[in-house]
C-alpha positions, 0 to 999 in steps of 0.5 A, spaced: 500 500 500 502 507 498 505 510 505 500 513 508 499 517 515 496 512 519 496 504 518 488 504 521 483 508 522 477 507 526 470 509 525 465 507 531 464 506 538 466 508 545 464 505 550 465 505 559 464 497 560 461 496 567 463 488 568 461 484 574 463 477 574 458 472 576 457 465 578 451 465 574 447 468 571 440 471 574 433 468 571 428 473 570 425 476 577 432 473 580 437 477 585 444 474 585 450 476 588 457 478 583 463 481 584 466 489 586 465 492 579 470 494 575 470 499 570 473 499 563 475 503 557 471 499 551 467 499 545 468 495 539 471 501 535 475 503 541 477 497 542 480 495 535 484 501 535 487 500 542 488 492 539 492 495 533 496 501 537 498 497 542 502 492 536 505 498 534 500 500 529 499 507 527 492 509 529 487 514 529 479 514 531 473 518 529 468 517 533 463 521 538 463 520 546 460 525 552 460 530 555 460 526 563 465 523 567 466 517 562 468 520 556 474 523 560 475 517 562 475 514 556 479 519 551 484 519 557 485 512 556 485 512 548 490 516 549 494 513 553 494 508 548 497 513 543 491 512 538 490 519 535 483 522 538 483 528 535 476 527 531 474 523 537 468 529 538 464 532 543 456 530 544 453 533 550 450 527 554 451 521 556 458 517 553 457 510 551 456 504 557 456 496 556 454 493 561 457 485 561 456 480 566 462 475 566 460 468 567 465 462 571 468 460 564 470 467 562 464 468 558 460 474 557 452 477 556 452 484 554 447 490 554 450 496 551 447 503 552 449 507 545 449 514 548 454 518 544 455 513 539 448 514 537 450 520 534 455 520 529 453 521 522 454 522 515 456 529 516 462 527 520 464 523 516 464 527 510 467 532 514 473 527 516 474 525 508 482 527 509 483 523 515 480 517 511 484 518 505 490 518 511 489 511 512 491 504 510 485 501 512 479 503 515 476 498 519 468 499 522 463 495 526 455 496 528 455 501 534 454 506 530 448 508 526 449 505 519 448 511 515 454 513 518 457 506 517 456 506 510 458 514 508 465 510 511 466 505 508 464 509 500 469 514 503 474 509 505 473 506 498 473 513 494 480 514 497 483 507 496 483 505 504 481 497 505 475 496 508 474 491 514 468 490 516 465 486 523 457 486 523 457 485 530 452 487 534 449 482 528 443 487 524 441 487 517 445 492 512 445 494 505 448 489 500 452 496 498 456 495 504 458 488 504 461 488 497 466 494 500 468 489 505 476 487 504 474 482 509 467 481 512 469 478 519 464 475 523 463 470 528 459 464 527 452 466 530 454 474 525 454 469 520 448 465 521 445 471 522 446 473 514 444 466 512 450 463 512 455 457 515 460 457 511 465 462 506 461 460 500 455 462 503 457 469 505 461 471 500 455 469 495 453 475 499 458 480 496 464 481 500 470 481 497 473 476 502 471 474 509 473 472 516 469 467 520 472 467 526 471 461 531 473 462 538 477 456 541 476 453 533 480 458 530 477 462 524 476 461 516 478 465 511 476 465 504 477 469 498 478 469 491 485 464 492 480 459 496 478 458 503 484 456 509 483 454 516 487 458 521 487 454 528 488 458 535 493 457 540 490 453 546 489 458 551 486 458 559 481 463 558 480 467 564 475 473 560 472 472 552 470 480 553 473 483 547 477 478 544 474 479 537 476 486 538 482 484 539 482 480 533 479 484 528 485 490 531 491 486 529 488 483 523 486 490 520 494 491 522 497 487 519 493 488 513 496 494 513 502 492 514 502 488 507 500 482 509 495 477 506 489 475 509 491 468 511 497 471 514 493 476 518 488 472 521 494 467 523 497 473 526 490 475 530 488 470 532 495 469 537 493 476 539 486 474 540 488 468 545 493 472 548 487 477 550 482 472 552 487 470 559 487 477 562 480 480 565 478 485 562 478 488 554 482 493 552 487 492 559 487 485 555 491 487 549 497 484 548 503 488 545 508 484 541 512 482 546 506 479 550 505 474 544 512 470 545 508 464 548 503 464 545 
């Protein structure tokens, strides 16, 4: 790819993770007692980028967060992980809040409260169209409204910028989008949402590539070249939260970096394990030297 000022942009979410961590999960109408709460900077789009800065990448966020408490704590940490935030924007309000429960086994239930990330629009997009053609790659998610999803990722193909795509939280979207993606990255139940259980299936849909990510299974990447099974590293999982994240952050780096789509998925998926033995998202995130054992 030409050199450009920036290995990855991340257009989407920033989000508080409130997590309590349970021995099970309530019924309805059911009381249980968890953990202390613990309080963590989150969001699918904070946390690819933090994924992606924390290996060494070059990395910039476009974005909104609040004018309350959490939106200072969550443009510190950004910041803390050298992600560029200059068009992180203000919206008055409320930032955005994931409220996660973690279970015995390191899984995890969330609801997420969109908050300001509800407020990006197409106007910020057409308004950070030099930021967009600064970048390499430009990778997106689904916390953010899909009008501003799809104004990214035309913008990111007018200026060249490979496009990645997580469909997650999983919702229906245009066929335009889906044939912009370079790869569409999805896990099993995001596949089955579009209808699919396997490569072919999702890539009659449009894309130009895609990643199915499998958990402890590993991922399959499929292209024009074929389809390719990529195994993850055998890991004692203390926390999945965020996992995915991490996966996509160092997938859309490597990618970035140069490498085709098999390589960066065997690259993401050790960083994805080496993220799922620490608690928490972001405070998950390996650097390069974390992943030696992995």
């Amino acid at each position: 790819m030409p050199d450009k000022t920036y290995d990855v942009l991340v257009v989407g979410s920033v989000n508080a993770d409130l997590v309590v961590r349970v021995d099970r999960r309530p019924a309805a109408g059911e009381t249980v007692l968890g953990s202390d709460l613990a309080t963590y900077p989150g969001g699918k789009g904070a946390n690819q980028a933090v994924a992606a800065a924390r290996l060494g990448g070059r990395v910039a966020f476009l974005g909104r967060a609040g004018t309350d408490g959490q939106g200072v704590f969550l443009r510190d940490a950004l910041r803390g992980d050298d992600v560029d935030i200059a068009h992180l924007l203000t919206t008055p309000g409320p930032s955005g809040v994931a409220l996660i429960t973690v279970g015995p086994e390191g899984d995890n239930s969330i609801i997420v409260s969109p908050g300001a990330n509800g407020r990006v629009t197409e106007d910020d997009i057409t308004a950070a169209r030099p930021l967009i053609a600064a970048a390499s790659v430009v990778s997106l998610q689904l916390e953010i409204p899909l009008d501003a999803v799809l104004a990214a990722a035309r913008a990111a193909d007018d200026a060249g910028a490979r496009v990645v795509f997580n469909l997650s939280p999983p919702a229906e979207v245009p066929d335009e989008l889906l044939a912009l993606c370079d790869p569409l990255v999805v896990n099993e139940h995001e596949a089955a949402f579009l209808g699919a259980d396997d490569p072919a299936g999702l890539l009659a849909r449009g894309p130009r590539s895609v990643v199915i990510t499998k958990g402890a299974d590993g991922a399959v990447v499929a292209d024009g070249t074929g389809v390719t099974e990529v195994p993850t590293p055998s890991v004692e999982a203390v926390d999945t939260t965020g996992a995915g994240d991490a996966f996509t952050g160092a997938l859309a780096w490597r990618l970035a970096q140069g490498d085709d789509l098999a390589e960066a998925a065997r690259f993401a998926a050790r960083v994805g394990a080496a993220a799922v033995r620490v608690a928490g998202a972001q405070s998950s995130f390996p650097r390069l030297a974390d992943l030696e054992d992995v």
